[in-house]
N, C-alpha and C positions, 0 to 999 in steps of 0.2 A: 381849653388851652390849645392854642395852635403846635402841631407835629413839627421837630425837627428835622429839617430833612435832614440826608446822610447824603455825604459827597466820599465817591468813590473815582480813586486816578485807576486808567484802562493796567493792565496786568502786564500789555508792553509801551512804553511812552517816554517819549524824550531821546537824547544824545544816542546816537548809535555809534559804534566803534570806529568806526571811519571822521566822526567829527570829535569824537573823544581824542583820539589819536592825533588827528590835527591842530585842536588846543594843546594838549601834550608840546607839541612840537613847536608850536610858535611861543608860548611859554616860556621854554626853557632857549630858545633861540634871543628870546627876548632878556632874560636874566643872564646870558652867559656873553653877549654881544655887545662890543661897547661900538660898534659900527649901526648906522640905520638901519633898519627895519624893514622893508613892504610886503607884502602879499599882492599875488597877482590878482587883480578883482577883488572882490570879497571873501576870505578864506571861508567860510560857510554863507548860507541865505539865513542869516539872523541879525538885523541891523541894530537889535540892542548889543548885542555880543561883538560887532563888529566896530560898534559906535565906543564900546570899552577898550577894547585892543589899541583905537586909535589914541583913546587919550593916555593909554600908557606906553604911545609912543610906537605902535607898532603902523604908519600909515600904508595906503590902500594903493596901487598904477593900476592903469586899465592897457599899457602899453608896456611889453618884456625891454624894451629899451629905455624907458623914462628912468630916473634917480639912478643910472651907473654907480655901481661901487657896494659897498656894505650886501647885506644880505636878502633873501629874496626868496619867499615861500610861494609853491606852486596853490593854488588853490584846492578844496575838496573835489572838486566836477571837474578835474584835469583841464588838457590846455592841448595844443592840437602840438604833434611835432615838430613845426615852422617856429611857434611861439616859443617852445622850450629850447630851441638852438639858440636865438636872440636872446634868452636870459640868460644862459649860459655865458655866452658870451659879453653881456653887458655887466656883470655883477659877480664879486667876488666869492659868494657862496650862495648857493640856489639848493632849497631844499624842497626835497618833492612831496609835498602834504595830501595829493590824489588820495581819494579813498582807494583801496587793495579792491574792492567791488567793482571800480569803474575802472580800475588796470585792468582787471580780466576780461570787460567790455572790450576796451582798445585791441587788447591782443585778440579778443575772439575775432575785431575787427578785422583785422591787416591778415589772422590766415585764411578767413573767407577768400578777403580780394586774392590774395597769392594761391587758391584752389581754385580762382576761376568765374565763384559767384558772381552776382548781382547784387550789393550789397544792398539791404532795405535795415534802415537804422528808424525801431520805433519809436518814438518818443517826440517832446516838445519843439517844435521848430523854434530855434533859435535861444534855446536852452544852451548855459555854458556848458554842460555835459556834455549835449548831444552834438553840439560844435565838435566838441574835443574830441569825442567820437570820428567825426565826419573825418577830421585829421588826418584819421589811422586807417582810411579808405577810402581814397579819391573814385570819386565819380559817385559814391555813394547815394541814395536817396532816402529823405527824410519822410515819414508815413506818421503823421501821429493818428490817425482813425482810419480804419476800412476805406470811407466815403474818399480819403484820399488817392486811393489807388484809381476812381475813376478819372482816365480820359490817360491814364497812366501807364505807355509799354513795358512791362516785365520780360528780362527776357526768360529761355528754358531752365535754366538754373539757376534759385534763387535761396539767397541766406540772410538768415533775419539778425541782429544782435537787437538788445533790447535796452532801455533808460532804466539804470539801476533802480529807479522810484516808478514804475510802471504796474499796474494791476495784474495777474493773471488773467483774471477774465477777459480784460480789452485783450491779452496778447493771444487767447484763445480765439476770440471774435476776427481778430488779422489770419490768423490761420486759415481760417474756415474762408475767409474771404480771396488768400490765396490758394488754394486748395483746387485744382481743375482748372487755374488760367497757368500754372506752370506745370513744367514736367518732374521738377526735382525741388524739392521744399527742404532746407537744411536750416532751424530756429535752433540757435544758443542763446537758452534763459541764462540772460544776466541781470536778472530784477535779482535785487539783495534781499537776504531770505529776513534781518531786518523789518525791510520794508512790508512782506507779507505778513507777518506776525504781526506789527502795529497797525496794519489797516483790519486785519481778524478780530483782533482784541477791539477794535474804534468800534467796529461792529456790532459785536456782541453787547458793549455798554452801551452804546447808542439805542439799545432794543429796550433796554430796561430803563432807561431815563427821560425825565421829563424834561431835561436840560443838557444841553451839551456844549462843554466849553472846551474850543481847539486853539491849543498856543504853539503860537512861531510866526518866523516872518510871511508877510504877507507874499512876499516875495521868495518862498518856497514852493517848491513845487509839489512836495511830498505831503507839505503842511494842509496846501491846499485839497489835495486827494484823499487828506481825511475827511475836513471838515466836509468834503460833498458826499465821502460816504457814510458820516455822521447821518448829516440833511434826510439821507435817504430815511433813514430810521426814526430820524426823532425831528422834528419840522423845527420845535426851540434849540438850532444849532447857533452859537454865536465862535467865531474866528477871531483870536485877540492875539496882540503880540504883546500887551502890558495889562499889569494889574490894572494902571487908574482907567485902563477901557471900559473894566468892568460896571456893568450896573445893577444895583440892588432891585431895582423892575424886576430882572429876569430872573429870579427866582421864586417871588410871590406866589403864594400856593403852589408850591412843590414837593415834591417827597423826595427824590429821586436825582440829585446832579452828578453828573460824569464827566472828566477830567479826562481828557489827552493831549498828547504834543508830537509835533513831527520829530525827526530825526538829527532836524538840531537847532533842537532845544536844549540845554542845559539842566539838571537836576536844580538847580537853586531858581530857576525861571518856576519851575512847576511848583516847587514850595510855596514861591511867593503867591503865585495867582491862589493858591487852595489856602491858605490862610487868609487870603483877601477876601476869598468867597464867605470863610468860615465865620469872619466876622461879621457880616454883611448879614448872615442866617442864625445868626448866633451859638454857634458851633465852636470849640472852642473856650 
């Protein structure tokens, strides 16, 4: 008789407080507002979750001036100061839905530059975070790996902030890489402590599984940095943002499946993929 596997979700996985907070808030913006609706960008990187909001009426600008009037949420990954004047000004109420992680980013930002650094913001070039970041420290420079600093003048004083979703280890590896090309080295970790805990725990299950299934949008960047630290561990890593991605292939002879999700993923996303699997193995 063939073994059942056992599907175990990671011990940290899904919605972290900053995207809880910001459902929270467009929610109740949404029920209490008889005024339109937008969110600037995407309010998180989950395009099922964002693809719900819209049909219940909450739609999406890419520009703080488009749709004047009615209400107007900032997004999770902030928005550079230029941008939040313009919706201020364009829109009758503007709510600020920043995760509290990437405000303490911004501001570590702006007292570097006003102490004098060199700002080096690590993370995704071209990431709405690290944008938003940039904002908060003109002249700033964007470093997403070591390899980037070559051919790169640093000046003698130099301060690092960091992509609320960023690894320890890579921001250890930047250290070490500036460590002897400057005189003064000043790094404010602002990876969300969030974010280490579910890449720790992807980890760990990743070790003992023969399967590993990682949910959220493809278009996270948090989402993404599990699934490759999955990869590292278990080679049968598959990346879904829906249940009907899934394939009953990928569990054939197995004992062993592991479940995690980025940081915004929602609890009822995760439900559903693990009941989808359950059935599939006969679990359940």
């Amino acid at each position: 008789m063939a073994t059942i596997p056992t599907i175990t979700v990671a011990d940290e996985a899904g919605a972290c407080y900053g995207v809880d907070r910001a459902l929270r808030m467009v929610r109740e913006a949404a029920r209490d507002s008889v005024k339109p609706i937008h969110t600037l960008g995407p309010l998180i990187h989950n395009p099922t979750v964002v693809s719900q909001l819209e049909a219940s009426g909450v739609g999406v600008i890419e520009d703080p001036a488009d749709e004047p009037g009615g209400t107007l949420l900032l997004r999770t990954h902030g928005v550079t100061p230029a941008e939040e004047q313009v919706a201020r000004r364009a829109h009758d109420v503007v709510l600020d839905a920043t995760c509290p992680f990437v405000v303490r980013a911004h501001k570590a930002a702006e007292r570097l530059t006003e102490e004098g650094y060199q700002v080096i913001v690590f993370g995704e070039a071209g990431h709405p975070e690290v944008e938003g970041t940039l904002g908060h420290a003109p002249g700033a420079l964007t470093i997403s790996s070591p390899a980037d600093l070559e051919g790169v003048g640093v000046a003698r004083r130099v301060g690092v902030v960091v992509q609320t979703t960023q690894a320890r280890a890579a921001l250890r590896e930047l250290a070490s890489a500036l460590i002897g090309r400057v005189e003064e080295l000043r790094i404010i970790d602002t990876i969300c402590e969030a974010t280490t805990l579910r890449q720790a725990a992807a980890a760990r299950l990743a070790r003992d599984s023969d399967v590993m299934v990682v949910i959220g949008g493809r278009n996270s960047a948090n989402t993404g940095r599990l699934a490759s630290i999955c990869e590292g561990f278990c080679p049968q890593t598959h990346h879904i943002e829906l249940s009907s991605e899934l394939d009953a292939s990928w569990f054939a002879a197995t004992e062993h499946i592991g479940v995690t999700a980025g940081a915004s993923t929602p609890q009822e996303q995760i439900d559903e993929v693990v009941s989808a699997i359950g059935h599939m193995v006969g679990v359940g």
